[in-house]
N, C-alpha and C positions, 0 to 999 in steps of 0.2 A: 375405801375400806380401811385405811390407816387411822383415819381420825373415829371411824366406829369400834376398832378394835379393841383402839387407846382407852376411848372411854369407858368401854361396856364394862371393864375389868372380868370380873369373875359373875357379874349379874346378868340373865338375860335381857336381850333389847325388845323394846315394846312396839310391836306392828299395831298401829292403827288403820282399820280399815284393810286388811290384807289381801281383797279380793282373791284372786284363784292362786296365789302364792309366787308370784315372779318374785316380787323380793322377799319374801321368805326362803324359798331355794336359796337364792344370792346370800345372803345372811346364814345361814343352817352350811352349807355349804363352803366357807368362810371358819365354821367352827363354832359359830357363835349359836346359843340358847336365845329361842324364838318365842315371844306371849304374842299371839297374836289375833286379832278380834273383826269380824265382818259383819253387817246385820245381813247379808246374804245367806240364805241356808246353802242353796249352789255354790257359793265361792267356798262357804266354810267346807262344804262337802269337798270339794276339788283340791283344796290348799291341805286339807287332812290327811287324805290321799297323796299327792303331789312330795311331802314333808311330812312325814309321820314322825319326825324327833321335835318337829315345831308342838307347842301347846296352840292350838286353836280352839277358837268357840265362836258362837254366834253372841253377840252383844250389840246393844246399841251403844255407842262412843257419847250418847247422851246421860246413860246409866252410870254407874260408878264403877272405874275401872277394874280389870281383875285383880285376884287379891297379892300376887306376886308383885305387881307393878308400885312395888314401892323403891325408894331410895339407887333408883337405876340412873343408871350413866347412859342410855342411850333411850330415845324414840324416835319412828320414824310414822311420819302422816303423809302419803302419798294420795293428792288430789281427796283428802278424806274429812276435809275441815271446812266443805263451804256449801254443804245443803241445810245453812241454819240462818236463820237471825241473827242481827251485830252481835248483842247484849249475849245472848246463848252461842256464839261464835267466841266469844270473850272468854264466856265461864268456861267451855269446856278447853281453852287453851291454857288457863288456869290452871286447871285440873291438872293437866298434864304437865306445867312446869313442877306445880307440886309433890308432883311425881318421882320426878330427877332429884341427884341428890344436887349440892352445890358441885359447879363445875360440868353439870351431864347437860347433854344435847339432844334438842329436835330437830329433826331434819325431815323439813316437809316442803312439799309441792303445791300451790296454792293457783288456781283457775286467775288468770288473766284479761283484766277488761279489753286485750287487743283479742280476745278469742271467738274470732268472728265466727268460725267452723262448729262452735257447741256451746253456743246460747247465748253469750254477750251483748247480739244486738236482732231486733225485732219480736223478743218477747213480752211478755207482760211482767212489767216490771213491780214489785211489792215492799220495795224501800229501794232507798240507792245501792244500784249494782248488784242487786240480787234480784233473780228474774223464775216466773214461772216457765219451766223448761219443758214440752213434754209434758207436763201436769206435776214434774220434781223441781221444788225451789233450791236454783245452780245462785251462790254467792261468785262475785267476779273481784279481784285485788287491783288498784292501782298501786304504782311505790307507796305513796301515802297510805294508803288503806295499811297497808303490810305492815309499813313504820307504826302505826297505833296501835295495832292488833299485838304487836310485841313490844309496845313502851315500857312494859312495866314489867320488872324482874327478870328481863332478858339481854343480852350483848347479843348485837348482832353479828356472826363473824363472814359471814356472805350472804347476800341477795344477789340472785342474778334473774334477770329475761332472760326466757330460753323459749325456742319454739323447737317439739319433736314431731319426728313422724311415727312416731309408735304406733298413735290409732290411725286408723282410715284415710281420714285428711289431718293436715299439717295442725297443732294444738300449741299454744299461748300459756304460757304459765310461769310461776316464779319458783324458784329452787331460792329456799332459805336453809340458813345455820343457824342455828341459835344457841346459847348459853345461859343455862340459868345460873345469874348472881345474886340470888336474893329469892 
């Protein structure tokens, strides 16, 4: 939370994809002013509820962000960045560095090609590493996949492998930092 407090200054931090609010609590909770966006109407309903000093809405993360979500020092994409295509995985990270001012950070969670437990391996695959899930197309990250996705206009200040037990069985994914320089 140090390095979100530092940044966020006086702006609020931009949840992408909030689901039912666990970090939005975390954040609100913290102090900090919350935009944050689900295409769930469930989750927006629960996360509005849960955090009623958060700003929530329903939005596709495909759409154009909200209209506060300019010139901020922080966003955070938890597991919210890989039900897309490369090219459309690209732009909408884009989007969101142009978001930050210089100096402000993303901090997202990205699904993991060791993620044997939620979809990784024995689906139907529709480019590399993105697989029909379920009937939902799940993108999966190797380090390199990661390193591309943010070559341009970002410092990376951590990547790490991490596997939780948050959900059901044990889940594969990458914890990045990032900085926009440019």
């Amino acid at each position: 939370m140090t390095l979100i407090n530092a940044r966020a200054g006086e702006r609020p931090v931009l949840e992408i994809g909030c689901g039912y609010g666990d970090d939005t609590a975390t954040l609100a909770k913290a102090g900090l002013r919350v935009i944050g966006f689900d295409l769930s109407r469930a989750s927006v309903a629960s996360a509005r509820i849960r955090v009623p000093s958060a700003s929530i809405e329903r939005r596709d993360v495909r759409d154009p962000l909200p209209e506060d979500a300019t010139d901020l020092g922080v966003a955070l994409a938890s597991l919210s960045l890989h039900y897309f295509a490369w090219e459309e995985t690209v732009s909408i990270v884009d989007r969101v560095r142009l978001a930050l001012r210089l100096g402000g950070v993303l901090l997202c969670r990205l699904n993991s090609t060791e993620d044997r437990n939620f979809g990784a391996y024995g689906c139907e695959e529709i480019e590399p590493n993105y697989f029909l899930v379920n009937g939902q197309p799940k993108r999966f990250f190797d380090e390199s996949a990661v390193r591309r996705l943010f070559a341009q206009g970002w410092n990376t200040i951590a990547l790490e492998h991490m596997t939780t037990d948050k959900y059901q069985k044990p889940k594969a994914a990458w914890e990045v930092i990032l900085e926009r320089v440019r």
